[in-house]
N, C-alpha and C positions, 0 to 999 in steps of 0.2 A: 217806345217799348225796347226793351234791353234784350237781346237774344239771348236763349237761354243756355246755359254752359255747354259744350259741349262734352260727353262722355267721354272716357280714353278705357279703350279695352286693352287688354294682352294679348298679342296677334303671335300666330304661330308662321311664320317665313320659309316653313318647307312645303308649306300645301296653298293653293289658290282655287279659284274660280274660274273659268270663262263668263262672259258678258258681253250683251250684246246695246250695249248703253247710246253707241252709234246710231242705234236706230235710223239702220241706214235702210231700210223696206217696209211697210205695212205690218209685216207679222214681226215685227221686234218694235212696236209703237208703244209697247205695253211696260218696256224697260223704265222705270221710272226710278230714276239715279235719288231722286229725296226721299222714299221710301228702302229704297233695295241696296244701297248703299250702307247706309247704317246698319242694318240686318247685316251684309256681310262683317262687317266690322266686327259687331256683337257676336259675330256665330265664332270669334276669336279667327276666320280665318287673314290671313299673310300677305296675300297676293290677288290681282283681281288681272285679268287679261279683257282689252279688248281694243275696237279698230280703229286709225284713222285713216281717212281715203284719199289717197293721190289727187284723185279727182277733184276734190274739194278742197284740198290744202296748196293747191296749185292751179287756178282757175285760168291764169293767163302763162304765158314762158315767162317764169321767171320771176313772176309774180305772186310771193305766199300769205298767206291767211288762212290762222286754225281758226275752224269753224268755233264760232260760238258755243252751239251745244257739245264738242267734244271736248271744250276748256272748261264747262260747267261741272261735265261726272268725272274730270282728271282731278280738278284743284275740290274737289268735296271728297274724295278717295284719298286723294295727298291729306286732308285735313285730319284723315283718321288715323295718318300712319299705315296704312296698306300700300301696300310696293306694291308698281304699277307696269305692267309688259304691254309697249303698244305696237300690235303690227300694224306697219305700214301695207296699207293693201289697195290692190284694184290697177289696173293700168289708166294714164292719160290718155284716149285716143283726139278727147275731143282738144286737147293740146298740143298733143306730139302726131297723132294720126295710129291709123292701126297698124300692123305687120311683123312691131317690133314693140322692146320693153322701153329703150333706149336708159340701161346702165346707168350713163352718165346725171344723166335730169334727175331721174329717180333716185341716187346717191345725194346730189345736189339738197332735196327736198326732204330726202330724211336726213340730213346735215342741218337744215333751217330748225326741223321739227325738233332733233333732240338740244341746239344751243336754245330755242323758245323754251324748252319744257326743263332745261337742266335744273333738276333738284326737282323736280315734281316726276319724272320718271324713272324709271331703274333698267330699262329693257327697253329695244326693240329687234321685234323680230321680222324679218326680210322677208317678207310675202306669207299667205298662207297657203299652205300642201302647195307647192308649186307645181307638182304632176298634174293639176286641174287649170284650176283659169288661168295661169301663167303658160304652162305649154299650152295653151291653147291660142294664146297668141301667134305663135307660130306651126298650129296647125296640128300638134302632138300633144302627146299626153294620156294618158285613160279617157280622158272625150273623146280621141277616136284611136281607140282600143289597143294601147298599149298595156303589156301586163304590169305587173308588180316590180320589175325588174329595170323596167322601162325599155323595153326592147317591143317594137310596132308585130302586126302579124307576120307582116314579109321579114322579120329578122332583124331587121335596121333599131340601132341605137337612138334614142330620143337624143336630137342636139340640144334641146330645150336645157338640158343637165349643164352643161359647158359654158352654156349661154347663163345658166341661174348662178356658178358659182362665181362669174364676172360678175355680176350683179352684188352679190352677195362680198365678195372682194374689195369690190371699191366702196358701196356702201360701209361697211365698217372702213374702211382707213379714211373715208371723208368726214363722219361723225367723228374718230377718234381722233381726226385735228382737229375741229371746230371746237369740240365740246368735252366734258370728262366726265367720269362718275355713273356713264350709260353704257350696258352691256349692247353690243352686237349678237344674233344669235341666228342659226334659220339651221337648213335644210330642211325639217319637217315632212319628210316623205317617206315610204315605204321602205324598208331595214335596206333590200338590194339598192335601190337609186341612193340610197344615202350613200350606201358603204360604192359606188361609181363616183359617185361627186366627190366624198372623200377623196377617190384616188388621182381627181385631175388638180389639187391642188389649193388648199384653204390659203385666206391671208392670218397672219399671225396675229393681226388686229380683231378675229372673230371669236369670240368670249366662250360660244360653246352651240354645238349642234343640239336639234330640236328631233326629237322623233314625237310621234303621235300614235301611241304603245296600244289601238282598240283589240279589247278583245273577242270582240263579234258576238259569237255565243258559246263562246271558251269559258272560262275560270280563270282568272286572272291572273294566275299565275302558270298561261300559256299562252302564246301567242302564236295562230295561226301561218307561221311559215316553218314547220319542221323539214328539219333537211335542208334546208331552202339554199341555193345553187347561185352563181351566177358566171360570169366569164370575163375578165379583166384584162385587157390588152394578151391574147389567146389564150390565159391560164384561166381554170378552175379552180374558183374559191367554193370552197364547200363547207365554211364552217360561221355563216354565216348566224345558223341555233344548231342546237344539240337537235338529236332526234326528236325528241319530244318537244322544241318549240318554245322552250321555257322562256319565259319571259328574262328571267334572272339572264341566261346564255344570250338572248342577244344583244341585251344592252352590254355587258361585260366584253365580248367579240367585238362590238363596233363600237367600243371606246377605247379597246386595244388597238383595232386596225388606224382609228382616228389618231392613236399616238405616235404606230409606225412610221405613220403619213404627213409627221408632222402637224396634227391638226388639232384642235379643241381637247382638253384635257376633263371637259365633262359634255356631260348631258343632261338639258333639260327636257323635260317630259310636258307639252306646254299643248297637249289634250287628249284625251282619252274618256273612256265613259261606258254604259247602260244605259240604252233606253226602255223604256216600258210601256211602249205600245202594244199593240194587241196584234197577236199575229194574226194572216190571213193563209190561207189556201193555197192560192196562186203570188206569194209573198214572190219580190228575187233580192239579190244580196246579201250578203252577208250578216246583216243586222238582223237581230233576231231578238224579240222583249222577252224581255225579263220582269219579273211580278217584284212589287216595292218591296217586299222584304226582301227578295235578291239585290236589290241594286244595292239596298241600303248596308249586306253585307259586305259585296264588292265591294262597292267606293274603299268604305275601312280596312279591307286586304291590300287593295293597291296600294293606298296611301300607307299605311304601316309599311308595304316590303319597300317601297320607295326610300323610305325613312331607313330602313335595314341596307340596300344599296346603297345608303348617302350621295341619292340623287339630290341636287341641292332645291332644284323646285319640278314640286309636279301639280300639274293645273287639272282639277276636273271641270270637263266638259259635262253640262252649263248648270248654273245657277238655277236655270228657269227656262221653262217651256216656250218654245218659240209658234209661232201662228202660220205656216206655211203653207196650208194647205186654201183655205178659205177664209182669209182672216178670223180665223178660230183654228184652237188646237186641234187638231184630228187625230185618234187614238189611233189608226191607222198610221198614220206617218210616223216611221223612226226618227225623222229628224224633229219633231215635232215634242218628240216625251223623253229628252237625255237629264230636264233639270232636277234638281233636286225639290223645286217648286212647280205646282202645276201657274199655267197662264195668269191665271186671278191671282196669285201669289198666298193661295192656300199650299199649305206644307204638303210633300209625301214624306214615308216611313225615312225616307234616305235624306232629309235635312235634319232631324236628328243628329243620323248616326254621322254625317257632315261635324254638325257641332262639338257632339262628345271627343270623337278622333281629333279635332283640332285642343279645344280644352285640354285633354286627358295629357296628350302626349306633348304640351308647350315644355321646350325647354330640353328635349331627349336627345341624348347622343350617345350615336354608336360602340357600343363594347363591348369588348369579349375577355375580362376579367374573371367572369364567373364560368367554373364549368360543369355543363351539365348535358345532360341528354334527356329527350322525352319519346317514350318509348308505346307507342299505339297495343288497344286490345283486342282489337280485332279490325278486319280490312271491309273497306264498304266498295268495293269495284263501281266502276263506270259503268251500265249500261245500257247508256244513249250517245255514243260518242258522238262531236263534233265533226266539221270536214274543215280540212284546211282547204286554201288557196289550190293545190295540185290535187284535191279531192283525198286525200290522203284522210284516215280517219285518226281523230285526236280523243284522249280519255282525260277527262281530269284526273289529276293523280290521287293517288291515294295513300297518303300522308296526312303528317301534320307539319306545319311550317313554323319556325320560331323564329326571333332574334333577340340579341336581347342589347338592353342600354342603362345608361347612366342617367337618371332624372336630376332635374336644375338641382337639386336639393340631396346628390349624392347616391339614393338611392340605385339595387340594383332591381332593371324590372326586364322581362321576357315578356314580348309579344308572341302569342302562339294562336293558331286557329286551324280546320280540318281545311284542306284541301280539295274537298268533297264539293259537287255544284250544290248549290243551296236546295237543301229538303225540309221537309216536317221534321224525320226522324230526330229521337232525343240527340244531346252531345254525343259525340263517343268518348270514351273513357280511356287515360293511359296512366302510367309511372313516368312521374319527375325524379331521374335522377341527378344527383347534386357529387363532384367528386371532392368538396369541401363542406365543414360545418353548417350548416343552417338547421334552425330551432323551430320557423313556420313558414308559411308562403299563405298571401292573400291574393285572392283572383277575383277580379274586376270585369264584369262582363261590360264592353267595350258599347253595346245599341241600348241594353237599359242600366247599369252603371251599376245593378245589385254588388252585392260583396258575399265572395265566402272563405271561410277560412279552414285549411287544411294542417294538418300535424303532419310532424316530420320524424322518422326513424332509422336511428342509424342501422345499418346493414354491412357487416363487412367493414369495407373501406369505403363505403358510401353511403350518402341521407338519402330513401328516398319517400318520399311521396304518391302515397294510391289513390287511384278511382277519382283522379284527376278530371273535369268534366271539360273540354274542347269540345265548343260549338263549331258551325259554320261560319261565322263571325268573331273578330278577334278577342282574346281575355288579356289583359294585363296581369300577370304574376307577378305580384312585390314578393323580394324575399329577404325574410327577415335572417339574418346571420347569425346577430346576438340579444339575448332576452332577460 
C-alpha cells in the first residue's frame, strides 16, 4: 500500500497551541497525535507547544533516550511544517535525588535533547511556571504560599528565582554550543517574579522571556495586577501596569525593563486561555468559566492584540480538554475545560473561531500607514467588575480597540472589536474616520466570516463612515482607497 499524500496547509507562525501529546498521566491518554495533529495543521495553526520529561529522557546519569512516544508526535508535527516549542520539564530525583534542581545535568540534557531534535525543533523552553513544581523543590514557591511577587508570608524572597535564572543561564549557553537554529526561552511566571529575575541577570544566549498573560475572569485586554508594586534591591518599582492592569502596559513595561537589564529583546506569550467550566458556589481561585461563546470571543481578542503588539508567538492554552479529575472531563474542574475541543475531540464554539483567526489573518503585518480613528456611540459601562490579586476591583473598559495592518497581498485592514465582556447585547455602533481618501470599507465578522459593505463620505477634510457595527468579537475592515 502506498501512503497516501500528505496534505500541506498554510500555517500562520504568530499563533499556536498547547498540547499535551506527552501523555504523561491518565487524563491526557486521550491525546492522540494521528488524529489531532493534522486537525491542528488544518485549523492553519503555526506552532504546537508541548513536554519532554527529564525523567524520562535521562533514566540513568548520563545516560539519554527520547522516549519513543515523544519522537512519534515531534517528527509527525515536523512533517506538517508546524514549529515546535518543547519544555523540558519535571525534576530528576530518581537520578540526581531530591533537594535540588542540579543546573548542570539538566542544561547537559537539554544540550543532548535540542542537537537530537535539531531541525525538528524551534524552541525550548526551561521548565514550566517555575514559581510551582520547581520552587518546590526547594521548599518555595506558591505551594507554600508565596504571593505573586514571590516574596513567602514572613517577607523572605523566594531563592528559588536566583536558583531558576542559573539554570536557565547555563542551559541556553550549553544548547547554544552544542546545537543551532533552537531558541532558548523561560521565565514564565508571574509579571513581579519575572521583572526580580530580570533584575539578577539574563545570559545573552536566552532568545526571549515567556510570561503566561491569564486573564482569570477579566477581558483580555486586562490583566489582574493593577498597580502592581514590587521592591528591588530596597527601591520601589511601581510601574510594573498602569492602573488599570492593561494587558498592553505590562508586556511593553517588562520588555522595557528587560532591555534596561540587558535582557531578551521580546516576549513570548507561550500560555494563556478560558476555561468553560461551570462555576460552583463555594468555587476559590481565580479561574472563573466562561460560556463558549465567551471564550471563542477571547481567544480572537488576545490573538489579534498579540498580532497588534508584534509579539512574535502566542500560544493558546489547550487545544483540548484534559481528564483530571476522574478520568473523565469534569465540567467542574477549570483545568479540565481550557480546550478549544471537548475530551472526545468534539468541537466547542471557540475551535472555529481558532481556525477563522488563524486563516483570516495568515500573512498580517503590523502598520500604521493608514490614518484613522474610530469613534464609539455610546458607552456600555462595567457593571460586575472583576477583583484583582490585591482585591482591587477591575472594570473591563469600555472602548473599542483597533489595529490595523498590511495583508500578504498589500492590503490595508484594521482589526477592531468592543472591549465590553462578552454579552447578548446587539454590536455597538460608531464612525470610522479616515484622514485620507477612501471610496469603501468591507467588514468581516471574524467567528462567522459574513461580510458587509459600508459607504464612505467625505466630510471636511475627512471620509467617514457611520453606524459601523463592532461586536464583542473581532471584524476585519478592508479598506478600499481606490475604486
Amino acid at each position: 500500500n502506498v501512503a497516501a499524500e500528505k496534505i500541506s496547509y498554510k500555517l500562520n507562525y504568530n499563533m499556536g497551541v498547547a498540547t499535551h501529546f506527552v501523555r504523561k498521566q491518565k487524563s491526557m491518554s486521550h491525546w492522540d497525535q494521528e488524529k489531532y495533529i493534522p486537525l491542528i495543521a488544518s485549523s492553519h495553526i503555526g506552532w504546537v507547544m508541548g513536554e519532554v520529561l527529564w525523567g524520562k529522557l535521562e533514566t540513568s546519569k548520563g545516560k539519554y533516550k527520547i522516549p519513543k512516544e515523544d519522537l512519534e508526535w515531534i517528527n509527525l508535527a515536523h512533517s506538517y511544517g508546524i514549529k515546535i516549542i518543547i519544555t523540558l520539564n519535571g525534576s530528576n530525583p530518581d537520578v540526581y535525588g531530591s533537594g535540588d534542581f542540579y543546573p548542570a545535568a539538566y542544561a547537559d540534557a537539554a544540550s543532548y535533547l535540542a542537537k537530537e531534535l535539531q531541525g525538528k525543533i524551534d524552541a525550548i523552553e526551561v521548565v514550566n511556571e517555575p514559581f510551582n513544581w520547581y520552587a518546590n523543590v526547594y521548599a518555595e514557591g506558591t505551594r507554600h504560599g508565596e504571593n505573586i511577587n514571590g516574596v513567602s508570608r514572613t517577607g523572605v524572597v523566594g531563592s528559588w528565582m536566583k536558583s531558576y535564572i542559573q539554570l536557565l543561564n547555563l542551559t541556553a549557553e550549553k544548547v547554544k554550543k552544542n546545537s543551532s537554529g533552537i531558541d532558548v526561552i523561560g521565565l514564565g511566571s508571574f509579571p513581579g517574579m519575572n521583572w526580580r529575575m530580570l533584575s539578577y541577570g539574563i545570559s545573552n544566549k536566552v532568545d526571549a522571556i515567556t510570561l503566561h498573560p491569564y486573564s482569570y475572569d477579566t477581558t483580555p485586554e486586562i490583566l489582574p495586577y493593577a498597580n502592581n508594586t514590587i521592591t528591588l534591591n530596597g527601591h520601589k518599582i511601581n510601574n510594573i501596569s498602569d492602573s488599570h492592569g492593561t494587558f498592553t502596559s505590562v508586556l511593553k513595561n517588562m520588555l522595557s525593563f528587560s532591555r534596561k537589564n540587558n535582557g531578551p529583546s521580546d516576549i513570548w506569550l507561550t500560555e494563556w486561555g478560558w476555561t468553560t467550566k461551570e462555576n460552583g458556589i463555594f468555587d476559590r481561585g481565580h479561574f472563573k468559566g466562561v460560556s463558549e461563546d465567551a471564550q471563542a470571543a477571547y481567544i480572537q481578542r488576545r490573538f489579534l492584540q498579540s498580532l497588534g503588539l508584534n509579539i512574535p508567538v502566542s500560544i493558546l492554552y489547550s487545544f483540548m480538554d484534559d481528564k483530571n479529575s476522574t478520568g473523565n472531563s469534569s465540567r467542574s474542574n477549570s483545568e479540565d475545560n481550557f480546550g478549544v475541543l471537548y475530551s472526545d475531540g468534539q468541537p466547542k464554539k471557540a475551535y472555529a473561531a481558532l481556525k477563522n483567526v488563524a486563516e483570516l489573518t495568515l500573512g498580517f503585518v503590523r502598520n500604521n500607514d493608514i490614518k484613522y480613528s474610530i469613534i464609539k456611540e455610546s458607552s456600555r459601562l462595567d457593571d460586575s467588575p472583576a477583583k484583582s490579586f490585591d482585591k482591587t476591583k477591575i472594570y473591563a473598559p469600555d472602548g473599542i480597540m483597533s489595529y490595523s495592518f498590511r495583508s500578504a497581498s498589500g492590503d490595508h485592514i484594521i482589526a477592531a472589536w468592543s472591549m465590553e465582556k462578552y454579552s447578548k447585547l446587539p454590536p455597538r455602533e460608531a464612525v470610522l474616520k479616515f484622514e485620507t481618501q477612501v471610496s469603501q470599507i468591507i467588514v468581516q465578522d471574524l467567528l462567522t466570516k459574513k461580510i458587509d459593505k459600508y459607504a464612505v463620505s467625505k466630510n471636511g477634510d475627512s471620509w467617514l463612515s457611520k453606524s459601523i457595527k463592532i461586536p464583542v468579537n473581532p471584524v476585519l475592515i478592508y479598506v478600499v482607497e481606490n475604486q
